[in-house]
VEXDREN-2710 file (C-alpha; in Angstrom, 1 decimal):
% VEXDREN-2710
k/r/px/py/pz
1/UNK/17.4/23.4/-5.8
2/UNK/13.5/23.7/-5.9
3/UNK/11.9/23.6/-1.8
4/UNK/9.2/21.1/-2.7
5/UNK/5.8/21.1/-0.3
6/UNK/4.5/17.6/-0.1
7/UNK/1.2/18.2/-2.1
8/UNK/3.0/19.6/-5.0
9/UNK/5.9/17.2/-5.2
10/UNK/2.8/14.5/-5.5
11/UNK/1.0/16.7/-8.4
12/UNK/4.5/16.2/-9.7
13/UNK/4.9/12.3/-10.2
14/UNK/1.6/11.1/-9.4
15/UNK/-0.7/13.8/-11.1
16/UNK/-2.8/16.7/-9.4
17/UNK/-6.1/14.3/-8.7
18/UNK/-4.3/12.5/-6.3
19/UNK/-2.3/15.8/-5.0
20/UNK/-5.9/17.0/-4.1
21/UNK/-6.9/14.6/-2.0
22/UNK/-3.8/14.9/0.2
23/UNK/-4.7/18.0/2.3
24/UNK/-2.8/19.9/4.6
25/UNK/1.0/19.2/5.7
26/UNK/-0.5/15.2/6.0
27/UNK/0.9/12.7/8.9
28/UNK/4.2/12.5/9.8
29/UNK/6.2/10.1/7.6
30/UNK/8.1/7.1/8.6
31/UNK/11.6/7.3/9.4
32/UNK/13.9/6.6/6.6
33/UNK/17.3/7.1/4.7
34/UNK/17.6/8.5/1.0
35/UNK/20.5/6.2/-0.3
36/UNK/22.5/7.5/-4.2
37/UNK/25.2/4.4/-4.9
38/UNK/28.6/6.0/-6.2
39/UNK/26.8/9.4/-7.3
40/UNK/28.8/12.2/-5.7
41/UNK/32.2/10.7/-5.9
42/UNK/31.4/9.3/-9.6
43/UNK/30.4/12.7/-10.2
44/UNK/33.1/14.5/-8.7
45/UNK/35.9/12.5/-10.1
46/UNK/34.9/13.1/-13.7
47/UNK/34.2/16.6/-13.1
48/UNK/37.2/17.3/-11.4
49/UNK/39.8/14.4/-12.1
50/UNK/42.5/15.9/-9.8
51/UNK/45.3/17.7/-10.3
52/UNK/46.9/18.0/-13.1
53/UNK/43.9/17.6/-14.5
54/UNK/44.0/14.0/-14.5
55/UNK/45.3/10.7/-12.6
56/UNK/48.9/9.6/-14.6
57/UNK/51.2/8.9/-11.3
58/UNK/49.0/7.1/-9.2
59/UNK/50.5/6.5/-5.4
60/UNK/50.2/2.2/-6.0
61/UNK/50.3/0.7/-9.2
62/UNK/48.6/-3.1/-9.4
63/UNK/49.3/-5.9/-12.0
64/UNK/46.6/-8.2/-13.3
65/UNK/45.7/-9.9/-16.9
66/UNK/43.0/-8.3/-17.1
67/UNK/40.7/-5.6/-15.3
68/UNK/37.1/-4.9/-15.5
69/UNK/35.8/-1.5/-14.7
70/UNK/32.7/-1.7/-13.4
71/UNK/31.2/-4.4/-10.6
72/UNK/27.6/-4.2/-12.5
73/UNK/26.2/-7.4/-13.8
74/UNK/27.6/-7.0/-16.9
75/UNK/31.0/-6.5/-15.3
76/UNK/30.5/-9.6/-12.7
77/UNK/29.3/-12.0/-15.4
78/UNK/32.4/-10.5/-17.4
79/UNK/35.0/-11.6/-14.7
80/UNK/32.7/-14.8/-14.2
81/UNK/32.9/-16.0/-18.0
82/UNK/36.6/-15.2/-17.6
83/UNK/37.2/-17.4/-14.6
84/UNK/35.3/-19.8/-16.4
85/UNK/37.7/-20.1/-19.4
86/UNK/40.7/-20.0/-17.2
87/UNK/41.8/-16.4/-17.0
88/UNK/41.9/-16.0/-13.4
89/UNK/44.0/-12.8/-12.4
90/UNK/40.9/-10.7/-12.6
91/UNK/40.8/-7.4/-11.1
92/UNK/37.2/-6.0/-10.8
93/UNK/36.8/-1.8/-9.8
94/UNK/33.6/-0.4/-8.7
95/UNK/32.6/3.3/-8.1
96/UNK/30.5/2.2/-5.2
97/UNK/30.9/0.9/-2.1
98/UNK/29.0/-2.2/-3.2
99/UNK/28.6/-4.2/-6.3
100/UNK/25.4/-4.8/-8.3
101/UNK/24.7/-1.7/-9.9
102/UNK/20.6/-1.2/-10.3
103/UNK/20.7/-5.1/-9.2
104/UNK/21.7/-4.3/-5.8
105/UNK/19.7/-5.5/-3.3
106/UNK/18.8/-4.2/0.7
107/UNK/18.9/-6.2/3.9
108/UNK/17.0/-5.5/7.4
109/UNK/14.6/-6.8/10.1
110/UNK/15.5/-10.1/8.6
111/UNK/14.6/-9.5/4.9
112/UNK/16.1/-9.3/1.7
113/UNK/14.9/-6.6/-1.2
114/UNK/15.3/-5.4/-4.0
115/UNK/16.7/-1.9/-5.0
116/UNK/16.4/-2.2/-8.4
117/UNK/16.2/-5.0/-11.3
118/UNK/14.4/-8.4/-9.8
119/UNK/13.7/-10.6/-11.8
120/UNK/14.4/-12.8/-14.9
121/UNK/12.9/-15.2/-17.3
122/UNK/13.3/-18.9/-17.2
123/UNK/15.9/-20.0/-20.0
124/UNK/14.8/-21.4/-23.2
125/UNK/16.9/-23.9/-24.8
126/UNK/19.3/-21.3/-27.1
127/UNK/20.3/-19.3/-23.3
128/UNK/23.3/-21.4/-22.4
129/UNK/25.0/-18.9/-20.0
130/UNK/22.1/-17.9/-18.2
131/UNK/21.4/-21.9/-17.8
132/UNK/25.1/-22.8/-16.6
133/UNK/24.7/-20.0/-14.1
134/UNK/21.2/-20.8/-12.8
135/UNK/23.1/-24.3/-12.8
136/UNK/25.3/-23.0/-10.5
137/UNK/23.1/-21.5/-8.3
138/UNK/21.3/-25.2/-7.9
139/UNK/18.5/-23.6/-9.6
140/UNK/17.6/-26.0/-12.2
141/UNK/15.6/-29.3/-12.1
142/UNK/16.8/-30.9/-15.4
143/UNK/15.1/-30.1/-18.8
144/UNK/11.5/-31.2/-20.6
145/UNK/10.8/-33.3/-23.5
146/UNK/11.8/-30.0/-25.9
147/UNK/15.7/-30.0/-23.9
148/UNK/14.4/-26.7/-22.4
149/UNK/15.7/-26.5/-18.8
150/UNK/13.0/-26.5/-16.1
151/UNK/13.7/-23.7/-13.5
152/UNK/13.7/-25.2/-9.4
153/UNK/10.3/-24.9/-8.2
154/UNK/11.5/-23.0/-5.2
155/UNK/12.9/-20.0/-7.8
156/UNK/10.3/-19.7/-10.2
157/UNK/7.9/-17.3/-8.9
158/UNK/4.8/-18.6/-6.8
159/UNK/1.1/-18.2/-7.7
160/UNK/-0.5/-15.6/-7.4
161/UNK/2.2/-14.0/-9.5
162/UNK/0.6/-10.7/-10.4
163/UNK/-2.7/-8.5/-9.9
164/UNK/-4.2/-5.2/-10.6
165/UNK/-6.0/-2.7/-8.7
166/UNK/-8.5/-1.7/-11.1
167/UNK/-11.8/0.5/-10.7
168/UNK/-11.3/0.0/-7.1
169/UNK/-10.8/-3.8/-6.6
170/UNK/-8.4/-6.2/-7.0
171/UNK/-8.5/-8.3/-10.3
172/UNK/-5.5/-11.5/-11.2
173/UNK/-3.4/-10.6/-13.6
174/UNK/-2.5/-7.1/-15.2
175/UNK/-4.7/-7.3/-18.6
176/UNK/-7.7/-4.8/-17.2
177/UNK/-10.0/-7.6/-18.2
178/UNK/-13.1/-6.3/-15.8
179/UNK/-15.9/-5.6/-17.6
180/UNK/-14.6/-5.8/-21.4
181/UNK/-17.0/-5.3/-24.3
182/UNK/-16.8/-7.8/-26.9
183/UNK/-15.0/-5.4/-29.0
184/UNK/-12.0/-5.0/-26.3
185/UNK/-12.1/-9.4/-26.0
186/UNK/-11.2/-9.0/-29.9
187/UNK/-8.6/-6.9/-30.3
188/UNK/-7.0/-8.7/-27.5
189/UNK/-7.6/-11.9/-29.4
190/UNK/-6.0/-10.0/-32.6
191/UNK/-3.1/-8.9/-30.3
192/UNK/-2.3/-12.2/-29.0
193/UNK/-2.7/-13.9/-32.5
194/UNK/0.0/-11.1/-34.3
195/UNK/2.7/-12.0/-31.0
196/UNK/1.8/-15.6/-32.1
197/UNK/2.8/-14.9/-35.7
198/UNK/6.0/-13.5/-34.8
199/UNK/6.2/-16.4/-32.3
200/UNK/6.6/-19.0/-34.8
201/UNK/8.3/-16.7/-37.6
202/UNK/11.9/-17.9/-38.2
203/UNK/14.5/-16.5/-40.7
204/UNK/16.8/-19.0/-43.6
205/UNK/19.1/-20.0/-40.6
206/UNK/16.6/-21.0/-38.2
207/UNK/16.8/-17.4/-36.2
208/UNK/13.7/-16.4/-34.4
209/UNK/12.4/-12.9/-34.7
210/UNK/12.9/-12.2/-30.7
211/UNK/14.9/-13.2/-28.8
212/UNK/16.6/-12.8/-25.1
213/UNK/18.8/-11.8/-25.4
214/UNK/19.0/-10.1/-29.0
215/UNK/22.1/-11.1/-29.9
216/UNK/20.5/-14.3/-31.2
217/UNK/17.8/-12.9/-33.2
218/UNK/17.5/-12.7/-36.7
219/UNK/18.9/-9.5/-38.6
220/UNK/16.1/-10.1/-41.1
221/UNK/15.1/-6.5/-42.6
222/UNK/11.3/-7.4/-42.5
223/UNK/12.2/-7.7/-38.7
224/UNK/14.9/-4.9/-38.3
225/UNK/12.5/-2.8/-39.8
226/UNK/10.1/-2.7/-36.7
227/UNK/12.9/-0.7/-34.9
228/UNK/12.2/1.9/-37.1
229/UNK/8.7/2.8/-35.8
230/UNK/6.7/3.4/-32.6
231/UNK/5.0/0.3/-31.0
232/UNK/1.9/2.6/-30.8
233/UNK/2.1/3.3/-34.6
234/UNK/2.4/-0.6/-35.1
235/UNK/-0.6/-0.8/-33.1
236/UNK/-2.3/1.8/-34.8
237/UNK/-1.5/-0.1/-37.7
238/UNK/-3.4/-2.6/-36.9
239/UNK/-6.5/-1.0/-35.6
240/UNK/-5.6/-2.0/-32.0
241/UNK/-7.2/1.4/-30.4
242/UNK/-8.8/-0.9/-27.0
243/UNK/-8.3/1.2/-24.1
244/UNK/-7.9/-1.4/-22.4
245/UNK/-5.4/-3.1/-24.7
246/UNK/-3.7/-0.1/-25.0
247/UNK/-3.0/0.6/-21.1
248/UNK/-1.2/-3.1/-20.9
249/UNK/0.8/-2.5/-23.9
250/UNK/1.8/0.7/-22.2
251/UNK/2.6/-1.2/-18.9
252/UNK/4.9/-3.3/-20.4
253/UNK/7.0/-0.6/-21.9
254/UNK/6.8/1.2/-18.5
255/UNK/8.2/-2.0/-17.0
256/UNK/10.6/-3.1/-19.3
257/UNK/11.6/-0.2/-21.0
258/UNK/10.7/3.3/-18.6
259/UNK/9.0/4.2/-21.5
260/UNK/5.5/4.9/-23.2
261/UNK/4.3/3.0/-26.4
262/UNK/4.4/6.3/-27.9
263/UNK/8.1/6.5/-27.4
264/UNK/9.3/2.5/-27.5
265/UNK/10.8/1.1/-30.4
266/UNK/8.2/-1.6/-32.1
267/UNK/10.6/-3.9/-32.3
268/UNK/11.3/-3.3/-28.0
269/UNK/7.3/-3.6/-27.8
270/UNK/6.9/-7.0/-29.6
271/UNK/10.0/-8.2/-27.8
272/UNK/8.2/-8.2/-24.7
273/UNK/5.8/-10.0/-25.6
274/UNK/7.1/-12.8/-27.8
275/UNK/10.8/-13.2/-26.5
276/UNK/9.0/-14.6/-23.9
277/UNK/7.2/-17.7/-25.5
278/UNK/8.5/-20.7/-26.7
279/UNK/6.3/-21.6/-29.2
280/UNK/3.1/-19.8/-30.6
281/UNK/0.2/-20.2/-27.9
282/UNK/3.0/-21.2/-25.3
283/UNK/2.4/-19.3/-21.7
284/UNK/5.3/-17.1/-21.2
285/UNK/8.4/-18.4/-19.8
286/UNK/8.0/-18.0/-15.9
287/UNK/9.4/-15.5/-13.8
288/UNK/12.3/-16.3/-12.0
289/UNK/12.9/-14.3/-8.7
290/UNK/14.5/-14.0/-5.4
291/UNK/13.7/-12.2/-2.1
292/UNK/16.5/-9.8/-3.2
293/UNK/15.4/-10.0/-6.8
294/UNK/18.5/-9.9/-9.1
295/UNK/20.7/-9.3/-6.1
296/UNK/21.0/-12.9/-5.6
297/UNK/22.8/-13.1/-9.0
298/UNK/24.6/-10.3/-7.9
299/UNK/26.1/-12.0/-4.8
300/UNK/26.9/-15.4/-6.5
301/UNK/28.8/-13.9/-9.2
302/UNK/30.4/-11.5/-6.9
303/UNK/31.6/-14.1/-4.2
304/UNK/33.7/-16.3/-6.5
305/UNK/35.6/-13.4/-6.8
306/UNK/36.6/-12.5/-3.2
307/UNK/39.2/-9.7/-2.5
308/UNK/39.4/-9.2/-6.7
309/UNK/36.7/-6.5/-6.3
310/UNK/37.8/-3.6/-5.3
311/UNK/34.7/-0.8/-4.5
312/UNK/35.0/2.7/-4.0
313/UNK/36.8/3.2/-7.3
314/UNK/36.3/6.4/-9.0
315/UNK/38.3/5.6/-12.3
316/UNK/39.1/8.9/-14.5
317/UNK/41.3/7.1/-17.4
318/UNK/41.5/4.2/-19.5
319/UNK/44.4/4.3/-22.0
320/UNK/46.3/1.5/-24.0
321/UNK/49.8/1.6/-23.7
322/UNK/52.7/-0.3/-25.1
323/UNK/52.2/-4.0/-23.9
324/UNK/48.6/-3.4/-22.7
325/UNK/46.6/-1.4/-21.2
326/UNK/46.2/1.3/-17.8
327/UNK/43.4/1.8/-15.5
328/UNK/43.9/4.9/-12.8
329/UNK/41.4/6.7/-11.2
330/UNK/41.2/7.6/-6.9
331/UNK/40.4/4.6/-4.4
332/UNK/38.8/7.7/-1.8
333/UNK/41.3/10.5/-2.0
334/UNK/44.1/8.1/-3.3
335/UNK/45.5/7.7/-6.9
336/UNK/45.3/4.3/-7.9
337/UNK/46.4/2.4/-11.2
338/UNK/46.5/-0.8/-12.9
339/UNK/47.9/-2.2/-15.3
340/UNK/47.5/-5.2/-18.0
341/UNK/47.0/-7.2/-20.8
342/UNK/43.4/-6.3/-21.3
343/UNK/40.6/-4.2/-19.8
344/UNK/36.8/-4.4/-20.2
345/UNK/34.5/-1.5/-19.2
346/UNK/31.4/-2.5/-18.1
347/UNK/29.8/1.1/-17.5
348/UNK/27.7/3.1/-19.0
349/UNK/28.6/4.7/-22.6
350/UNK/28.5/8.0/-21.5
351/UNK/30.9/7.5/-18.6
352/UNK/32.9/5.5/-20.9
353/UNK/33.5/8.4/-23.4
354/UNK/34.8/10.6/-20.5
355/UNK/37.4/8.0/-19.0
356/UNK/38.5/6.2/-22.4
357/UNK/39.7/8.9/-24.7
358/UNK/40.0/5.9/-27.8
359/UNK/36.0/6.0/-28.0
360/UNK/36.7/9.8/-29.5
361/UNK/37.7/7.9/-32.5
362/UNK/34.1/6.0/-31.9
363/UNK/30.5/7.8/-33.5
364/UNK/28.4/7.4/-30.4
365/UNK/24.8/6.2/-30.3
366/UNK/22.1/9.0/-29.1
367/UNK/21.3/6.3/-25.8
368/UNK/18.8/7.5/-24.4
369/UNK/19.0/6.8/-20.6
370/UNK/16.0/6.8/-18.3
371/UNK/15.4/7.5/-14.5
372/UNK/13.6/5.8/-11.9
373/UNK/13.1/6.0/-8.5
374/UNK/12.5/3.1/-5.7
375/UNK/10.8/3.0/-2.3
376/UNK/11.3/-0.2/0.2
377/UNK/8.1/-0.1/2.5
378/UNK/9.0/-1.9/5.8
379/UNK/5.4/-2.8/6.9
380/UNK/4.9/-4.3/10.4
381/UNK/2.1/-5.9/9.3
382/UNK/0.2/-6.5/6.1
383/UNK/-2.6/-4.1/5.1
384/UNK/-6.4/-5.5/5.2
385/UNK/-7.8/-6.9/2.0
386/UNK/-11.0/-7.1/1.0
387/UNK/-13.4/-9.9/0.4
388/UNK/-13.9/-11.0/-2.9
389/UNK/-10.8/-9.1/-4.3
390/UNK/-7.4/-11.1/-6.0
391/UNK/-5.4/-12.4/-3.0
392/UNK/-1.7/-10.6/-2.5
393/UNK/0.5/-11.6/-5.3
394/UNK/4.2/-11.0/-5.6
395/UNK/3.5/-8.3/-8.3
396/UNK/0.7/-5.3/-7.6
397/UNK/0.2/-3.0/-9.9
398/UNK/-2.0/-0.2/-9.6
399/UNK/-4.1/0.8/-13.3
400/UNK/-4.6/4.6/-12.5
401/UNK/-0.5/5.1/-11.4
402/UNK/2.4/6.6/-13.0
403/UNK/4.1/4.2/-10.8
404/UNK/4.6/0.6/-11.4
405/UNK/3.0/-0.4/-8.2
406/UNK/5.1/-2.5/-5.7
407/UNK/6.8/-6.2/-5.0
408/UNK/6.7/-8.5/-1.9
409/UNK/9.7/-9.5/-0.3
410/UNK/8.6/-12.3/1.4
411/UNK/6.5/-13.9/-1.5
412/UNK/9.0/-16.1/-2.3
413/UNK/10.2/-17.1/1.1
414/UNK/7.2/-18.6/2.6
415/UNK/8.1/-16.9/5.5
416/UNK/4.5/-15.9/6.2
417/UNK/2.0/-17.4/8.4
418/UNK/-1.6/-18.6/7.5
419/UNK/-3.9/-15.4/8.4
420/UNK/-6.9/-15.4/10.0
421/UNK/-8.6/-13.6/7.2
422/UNK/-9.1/-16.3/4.0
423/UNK/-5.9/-17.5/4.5
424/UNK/-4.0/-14.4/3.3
425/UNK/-0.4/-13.4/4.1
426/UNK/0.4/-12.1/6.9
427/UNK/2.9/-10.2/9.1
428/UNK/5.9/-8.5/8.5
429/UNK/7.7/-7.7/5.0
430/UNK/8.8/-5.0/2.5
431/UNK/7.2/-3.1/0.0
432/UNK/9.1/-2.2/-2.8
433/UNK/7.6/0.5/-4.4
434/UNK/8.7/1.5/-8.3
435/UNK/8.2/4.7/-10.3
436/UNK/9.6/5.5/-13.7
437/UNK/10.5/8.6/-15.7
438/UNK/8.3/8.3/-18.8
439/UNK/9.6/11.7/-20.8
440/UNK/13.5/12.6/-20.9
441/UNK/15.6/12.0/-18.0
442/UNK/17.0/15.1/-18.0
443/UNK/14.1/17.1/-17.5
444/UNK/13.3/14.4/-14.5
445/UNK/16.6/15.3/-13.1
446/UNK/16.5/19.1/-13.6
447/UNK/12.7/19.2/-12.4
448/UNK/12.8/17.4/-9.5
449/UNK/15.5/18.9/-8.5
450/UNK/15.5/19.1/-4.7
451/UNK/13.3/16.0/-4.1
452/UNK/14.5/14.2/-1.2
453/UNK/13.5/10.8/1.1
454/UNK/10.8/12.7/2.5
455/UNK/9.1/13.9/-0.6
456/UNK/9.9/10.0/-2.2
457/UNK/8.4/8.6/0.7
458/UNK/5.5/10.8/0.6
459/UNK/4.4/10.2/-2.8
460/UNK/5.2/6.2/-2.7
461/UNK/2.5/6.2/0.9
462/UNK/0.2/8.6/-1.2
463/UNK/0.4/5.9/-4.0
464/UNK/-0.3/3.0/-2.4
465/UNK/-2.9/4.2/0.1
466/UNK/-5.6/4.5/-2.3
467/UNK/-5.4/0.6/-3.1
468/UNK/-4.4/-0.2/1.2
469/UNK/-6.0/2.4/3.2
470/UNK/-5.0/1.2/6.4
471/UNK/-1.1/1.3/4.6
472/UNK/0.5/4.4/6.9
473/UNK/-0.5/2.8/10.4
474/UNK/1.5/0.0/9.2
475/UNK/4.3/1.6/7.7
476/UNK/7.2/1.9/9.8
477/UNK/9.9/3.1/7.7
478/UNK/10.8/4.4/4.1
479/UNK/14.0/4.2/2.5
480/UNK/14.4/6.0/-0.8
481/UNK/16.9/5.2/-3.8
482/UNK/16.9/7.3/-7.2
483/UNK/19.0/5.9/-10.1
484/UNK/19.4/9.3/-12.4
485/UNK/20.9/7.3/-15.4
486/UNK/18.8/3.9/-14.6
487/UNK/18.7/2.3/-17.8
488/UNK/19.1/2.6/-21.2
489/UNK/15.8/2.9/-23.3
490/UNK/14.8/1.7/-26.5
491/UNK/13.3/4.4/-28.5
492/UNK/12.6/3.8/-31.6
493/UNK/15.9/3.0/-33.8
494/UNK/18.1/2.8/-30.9
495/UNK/18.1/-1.3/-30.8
496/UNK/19.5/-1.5/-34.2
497/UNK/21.5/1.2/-34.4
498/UNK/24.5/1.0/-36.7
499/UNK/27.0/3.4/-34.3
500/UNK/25.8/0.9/-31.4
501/UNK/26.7/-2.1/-33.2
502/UNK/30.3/-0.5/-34.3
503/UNK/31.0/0.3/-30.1
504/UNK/30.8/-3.3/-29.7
505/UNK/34.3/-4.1/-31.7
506/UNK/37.4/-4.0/-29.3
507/UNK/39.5/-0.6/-29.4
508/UNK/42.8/-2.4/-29.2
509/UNK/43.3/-3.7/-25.6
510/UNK/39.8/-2.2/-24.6
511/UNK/36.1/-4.5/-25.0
512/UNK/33.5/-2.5/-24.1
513/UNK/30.2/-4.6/-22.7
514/UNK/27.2/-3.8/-20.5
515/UNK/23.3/-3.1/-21.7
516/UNK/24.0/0.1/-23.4
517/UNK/25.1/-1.7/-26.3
518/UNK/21.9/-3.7/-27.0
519/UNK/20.0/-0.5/-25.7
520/UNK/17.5/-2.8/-23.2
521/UNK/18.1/-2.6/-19.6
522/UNK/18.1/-6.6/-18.9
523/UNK/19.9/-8.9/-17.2
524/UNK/19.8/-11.2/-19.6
525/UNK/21.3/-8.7/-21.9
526/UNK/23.9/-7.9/-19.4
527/UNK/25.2/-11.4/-18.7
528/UNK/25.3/-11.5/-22.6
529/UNK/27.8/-8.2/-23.4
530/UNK/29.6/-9.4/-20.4
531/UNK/30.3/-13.3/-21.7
532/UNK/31.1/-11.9/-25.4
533/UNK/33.3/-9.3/-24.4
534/UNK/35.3/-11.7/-21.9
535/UNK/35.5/-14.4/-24.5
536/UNK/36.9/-11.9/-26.8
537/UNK/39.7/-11.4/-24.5
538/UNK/40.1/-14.7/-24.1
539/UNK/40.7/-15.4/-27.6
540/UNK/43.2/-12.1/-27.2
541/UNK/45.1/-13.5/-24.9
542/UNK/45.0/-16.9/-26.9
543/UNK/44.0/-19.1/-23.9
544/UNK/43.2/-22.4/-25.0
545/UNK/39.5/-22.9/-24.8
END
């Protein structure tokens, strides 16, 4: 355990600069809670499965059709896909105490926020399950002239939707457009025109070259190939060297991906960009987003389920067995089981291969799994702005940040009142406050080792004080969450791996799903593994479609 001083615990993620300007032990912080979902018993279980060694007589066996292990979003939209084709004795276990995963959202004072993933893009035409769920969710207002669906005004993200705190001033949007040469305005122009290309590009069958999620993109090697390389080398390719250009590509892969361009797989990079369009010089797709952010999805999903979900579920073993299949692990300090026709884990690869012993048979994929840290703000009030900068938008990014800068809570919600002060938002809301692990998660998780709320806290007011400087009188509390294994990334090769593409085939009574196996860290991705690998139980269990 490392005893971190404030000063150099912000040297660590924010960079010495900014450590230097922080002198002396600094105000006291906020009051606050450091929350870790499902870490210590996950953790503990498969360190230290019990006796024996293992789980094999559990105190209360259980009988469903099928059980899902994991209460993620691949795991919800798993048991909702399956409800949906008329399996309905679902069982659902969760290591924590609530469902979501890094979709989980936070509630109090009267607000909703995010602690993790929060938000989507609108549906093109192609997204069927993502549309049938925003459907559900009343969250569609019919389709346009190309059958694409139109997303409800109330869910598609309000103007402003984005701005950046550049060279001391607010600008809209995140492209660091201020003050561009000519030479910058070009290579963004040459930029935009290559994302168009790929755009428009289609493959023999009609398959575009990116898609959301990837399962419906072309496996054209001209395309494939991109995987193979950095999306810095295919912008070094190309002659894109703008700083400026070069700083938004980056933030994209920050956001996206936890990763540099450096480090991202081309095809990831390009992704971004042009999974996003519908057609070459198209806007991109809106955003789609909630007070919660993804959490919303989350508790849809979750709440046609009822009393199937069972958290607190630390499962240590997933075996097939004459007629089926068996699921035990400890519910607390209890040994629990199922068993039944089918299971589908919806967890992370790497805890897979410790609690299903048939993926030993399995080569398995290098994922490379980032970490990422998130502060909820709870301001009393809003900090002042200044005249003549971008008004507050739902997204604020800072340029000169290793974090990603922070989202509003109650942007979406309306539930602000006209300010004196241009008419700007004002009075109570959250903060949400994101920083990601650009090198290996492991040496995040070894280095900071130690770090706690206060430290978190510290470095997330530090942050956002240089772009609100009146922030801290305002700030009147700080929770903390760190997600050690956040999210797969997409280094180059990992997309189109061929041992990741094998781990999606059934071991016998066993579908594996969630966003490992497409190695982006999406919810559209998610909802995807989840559908496939429920329909492919259905069609084991030959239920008539």
């Amino acid at each position: 355990m490392t005893a971190w001083s404030r000063r150099d615990f912000i040297a660590a993620v924010l960079g010495a600069p900014l450590a230097a300007a922080c002198r002396g032990p600094g105000p006291a912080l906020p009051a606050g809670e450091l929350y870790t979902p499902g870490k210590a018993a996950g953790h503990r279980r498969l360190r230290d499965p019990g006796p024996g060694g293992d789980v094999r007589k559990p105190d209360v066996w259980r009988q469903a059709e099928v059980v899902v292990v994991g209460g993620g979003a691949s795991g919800l939209a798993a048991a909702w896909q399956l409800g949906r084709r008329g399996v309905a004795d679902v069982a659902v276990v969760e290591l924590d105490d609530v469902v979501g995963g890094t979709a989980q959202a936070g509630a109090g004072d009267g607000f909703e926020y995010p602690w993790g993933a929060h938000y989507i893009v609108a549906p093109q035409a192609h997204q069927r399950h993502l549309i049938d769920l925003l459907g559900e969710l009343g969250g569609l207002d019919g389709v346009d002239a190309d059958g694409a669906p139109v997303v409800a005004e109330v869910l598609r993200c309000r103007a402003p939707e984005e701005r950046l705190f550049y060279r001391g001033r607010w600008y809209d949007g995140l492209y660091p457009g201020a003050g561009a040469d000519a030479e910058a305005r070009a290579q963004l122009a040459a930029f935009e025109r290559a994302v168009d290309g790929w755009v428009g590009w289609r493959d023999d069958a009609g398959r575009r070259a990116f898609t959301l999620p990837t399962s419906a993109a072309t496996t054209a090697a001209e395309v494939t190939a991109l995987d193979g390389l950095s999306m810095a080398a295919w912008l070094d390719a190309r002659g894109l060297t703008s700083p400026r250009l070069r700083w938004w590509v980056d933030y994209a892969c920050r956001d996206d991906y936890g990763l540099l361009a450096a480090d991202t797989s081309a095809w990831a990079g390009l992704a971004y960009f042009a999974a996003r369009r519908a057609r070459p010089g198209a806007e991109a797709q809106p955003v789609v987003t909630w007070p919660g952010g993804n959490g919303a999805l989350i508790a849809h999903l979750a709440g046609q389920l009822g009393d199937r979900v069972t958290p607190g579920v630390a499962v240590t073993r997933v075996a097939a067995v004459d007629g089926g299949v068996e699921v035990v692990g400890y519910h607390g300090e209890r040994a629990v089981g199922w068993r039944a026709r089918r299971a589908i884990l919806a967890i992370p690869l790497h805890v897979a291969r410790h609690v299903a012993p048939a993926l030993g048979a399995r080569a398995m994929p290098a994922v490379d799994r980032g970490a990422w840290a998130v502060a909820n703000l709870h301001l009393t009030t809003r900090p002042r702005e200044r005249i003549g900068d971008a008004p507050p938008a739902w997204d604020n990014v800072l340029h000169d940040s290793a974090s990603l800068g922070y989202v509003v809570a109650t942007h979406q919600t309306g539930r602000t009142t006209a300010g004196v002060a241009q008419g700007r938002d004002r009075g109570p809301t959250v903060f949400t406050w994101y920083y990601p692990f650009t090198g290996p998660a492991a040496d995040a998780r070894r280095d900071l080792d130690g770090a706690g709320r206060d430290e978190w806290a510290a470095a997330a007011l530090a942050d956002l004080t240089r772009a609100h400087p009146d922030l801290p009188g305002r700030v009147r509390r700080v929770d903390v969450t760190y997600w050690g294994h956040g999210m797969p990334r997409p280094r180059p090769g990992a997309v189109f791996d061929p041992a990741l593409a094998a781990l999606r085939a059934p071991l016998g009574p066993i579908h594996l799903a969630g966003t490992d196996l497409s190695g982006l860290a999406l919810f559209e991705e998610a909802l995807d593994h989840g559908v496939r690998a429920a329909d492919e139980v259905v069609a084991a269990l030959a239920v008539p479609a």
